[in-house]
VOPAGU-2260 file (C-alpha; in pm, 1 decimal, decimal comma):
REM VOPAGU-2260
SITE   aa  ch    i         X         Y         Z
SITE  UNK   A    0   19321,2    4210,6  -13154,9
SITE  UNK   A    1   19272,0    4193,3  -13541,2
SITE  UNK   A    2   19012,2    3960,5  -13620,9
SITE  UNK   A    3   18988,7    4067,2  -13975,4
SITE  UNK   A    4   19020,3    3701,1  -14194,5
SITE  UNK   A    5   19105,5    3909,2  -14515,9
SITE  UNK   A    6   19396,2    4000,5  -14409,1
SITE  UNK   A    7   19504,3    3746,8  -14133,9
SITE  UNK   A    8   19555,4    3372,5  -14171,2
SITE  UNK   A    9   19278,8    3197,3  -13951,1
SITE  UNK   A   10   19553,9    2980,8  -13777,8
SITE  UNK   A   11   19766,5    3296,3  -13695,5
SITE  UNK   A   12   19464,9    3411,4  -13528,6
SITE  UNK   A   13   19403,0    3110,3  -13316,1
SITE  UNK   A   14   19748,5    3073,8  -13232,8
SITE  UNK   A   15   19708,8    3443,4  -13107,1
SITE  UNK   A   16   19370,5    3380,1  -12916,4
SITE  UNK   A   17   19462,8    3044,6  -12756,7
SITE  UNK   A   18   19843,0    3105,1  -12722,1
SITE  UNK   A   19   19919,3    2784,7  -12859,4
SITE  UNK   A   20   20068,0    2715,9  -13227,8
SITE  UNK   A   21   19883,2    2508,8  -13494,3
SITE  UNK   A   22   20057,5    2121,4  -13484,1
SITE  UNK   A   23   19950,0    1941,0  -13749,6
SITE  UNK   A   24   19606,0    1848,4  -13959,5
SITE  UNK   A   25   19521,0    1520,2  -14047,1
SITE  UNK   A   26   19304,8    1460,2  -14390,7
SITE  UNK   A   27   19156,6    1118,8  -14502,3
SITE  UNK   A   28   19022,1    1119,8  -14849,3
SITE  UNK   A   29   18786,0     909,7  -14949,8
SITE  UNK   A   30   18550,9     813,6  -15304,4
SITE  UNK   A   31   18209,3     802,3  -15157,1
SITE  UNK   A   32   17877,3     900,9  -15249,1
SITE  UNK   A   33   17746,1    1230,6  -15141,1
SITE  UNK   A   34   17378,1    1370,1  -15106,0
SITE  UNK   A   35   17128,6    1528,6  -15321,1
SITE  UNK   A   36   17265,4    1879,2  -15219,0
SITE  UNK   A   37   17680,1    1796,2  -15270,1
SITE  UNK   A   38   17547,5    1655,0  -15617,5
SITE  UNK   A   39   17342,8    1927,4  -15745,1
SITE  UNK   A   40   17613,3    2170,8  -15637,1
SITE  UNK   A   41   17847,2    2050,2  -15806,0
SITE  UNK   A   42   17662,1    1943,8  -16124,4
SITE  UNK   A   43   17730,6    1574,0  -16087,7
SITE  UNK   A   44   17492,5    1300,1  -16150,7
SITE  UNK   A   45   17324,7    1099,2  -15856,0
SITE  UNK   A   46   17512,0     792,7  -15790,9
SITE  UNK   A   47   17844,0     989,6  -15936,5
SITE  UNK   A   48   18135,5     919,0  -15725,9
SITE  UNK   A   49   18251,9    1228,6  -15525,7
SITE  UNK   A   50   18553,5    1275,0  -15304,7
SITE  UNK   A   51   18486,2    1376,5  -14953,4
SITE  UNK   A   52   18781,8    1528,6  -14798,1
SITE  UNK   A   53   18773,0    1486,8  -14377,1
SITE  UNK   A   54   19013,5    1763,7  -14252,8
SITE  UNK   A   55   19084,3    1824,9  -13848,3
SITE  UNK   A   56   19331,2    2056,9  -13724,5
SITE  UNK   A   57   19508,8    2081,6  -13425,2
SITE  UNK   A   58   19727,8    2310,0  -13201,2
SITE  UNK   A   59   20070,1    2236,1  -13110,2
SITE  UNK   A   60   19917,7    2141,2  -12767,8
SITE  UNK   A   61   19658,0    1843,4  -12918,9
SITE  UNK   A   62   19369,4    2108,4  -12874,1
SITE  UNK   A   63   19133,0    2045,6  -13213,9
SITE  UNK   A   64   19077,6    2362,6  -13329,5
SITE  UNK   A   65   18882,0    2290,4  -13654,5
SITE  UNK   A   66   18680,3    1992,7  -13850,0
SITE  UNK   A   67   18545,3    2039,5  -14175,7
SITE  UNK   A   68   18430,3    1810,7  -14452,7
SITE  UNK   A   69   18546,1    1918,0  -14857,2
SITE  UNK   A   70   18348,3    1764,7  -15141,4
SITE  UNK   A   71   18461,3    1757,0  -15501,6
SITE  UNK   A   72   18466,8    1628,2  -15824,3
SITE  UNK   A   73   18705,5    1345,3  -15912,9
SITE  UNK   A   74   18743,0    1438,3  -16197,8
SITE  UNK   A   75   18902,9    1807,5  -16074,9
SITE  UNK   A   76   19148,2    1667,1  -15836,1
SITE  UNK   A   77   19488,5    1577,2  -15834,1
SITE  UNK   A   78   19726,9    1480,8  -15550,8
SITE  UNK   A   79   20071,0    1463,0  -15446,4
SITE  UNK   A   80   20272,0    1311,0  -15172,3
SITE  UNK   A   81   20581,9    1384,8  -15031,2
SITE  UNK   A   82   20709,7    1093,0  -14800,4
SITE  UNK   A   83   21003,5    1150,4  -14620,8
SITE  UNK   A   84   21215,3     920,8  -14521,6
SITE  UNK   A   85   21254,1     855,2  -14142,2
C-alpha cells in the first residue's frame, strides 16, 4: 500500500488501512491562554489571548482516528458557518 502523505490524503489512507470511512470531526474553539512555547512561536505577548483549536476525528464506524490541538493568533483567523436547516 502507498503510504506516501505527499501524494495521498491521510484520511484516504486510514480509510484504506482500517477499512472503514472517515465520519465526521468535531472542533471546539476556544480564546484561552497558551504557554510560554505557543507564545513565543507565534510572536505574541504573554498573557495575549490565543485560540486553541481541539480537533478529533472519527471513522464512519465511531473509531477516533486522530486528536490534535491548533493554536493561533486571533488576530489571523476568521470563521464561517454553514447551518443547515433540519
Amino acid at each position: 500500500m502507498q503510504c506516501d502523505l505527499a501524494s495521498i490524503d491521510v484520511y484516504v489512507l486510514l480509510g484504506q488501512l482500517l477499512d472503514d470511512d472517515l465520519g465526521h470531526a468535531d472542533f471546539l474553539i476556544e480564546v484561552s491562554k497558551a504557554n510560554d512555547e505557543v507564545y513565543r512561536a507565534l510572536g505574541m505577548a504573554e498573557g495575549d489571548a490565543v485560540l486553541r483549536v481541539t480537533r478529533s476525528a472519527y471513522m464512519m464506524s465511531g473509531k477516533p482516528v486522530d486528536f490534535e490541538y491548533v493554536y493561533g493568533r486571533p488576530d489571523s483567523y476568521s470563521f464561517k458557518v454553514r447551518v443547515p436547516r433540519w
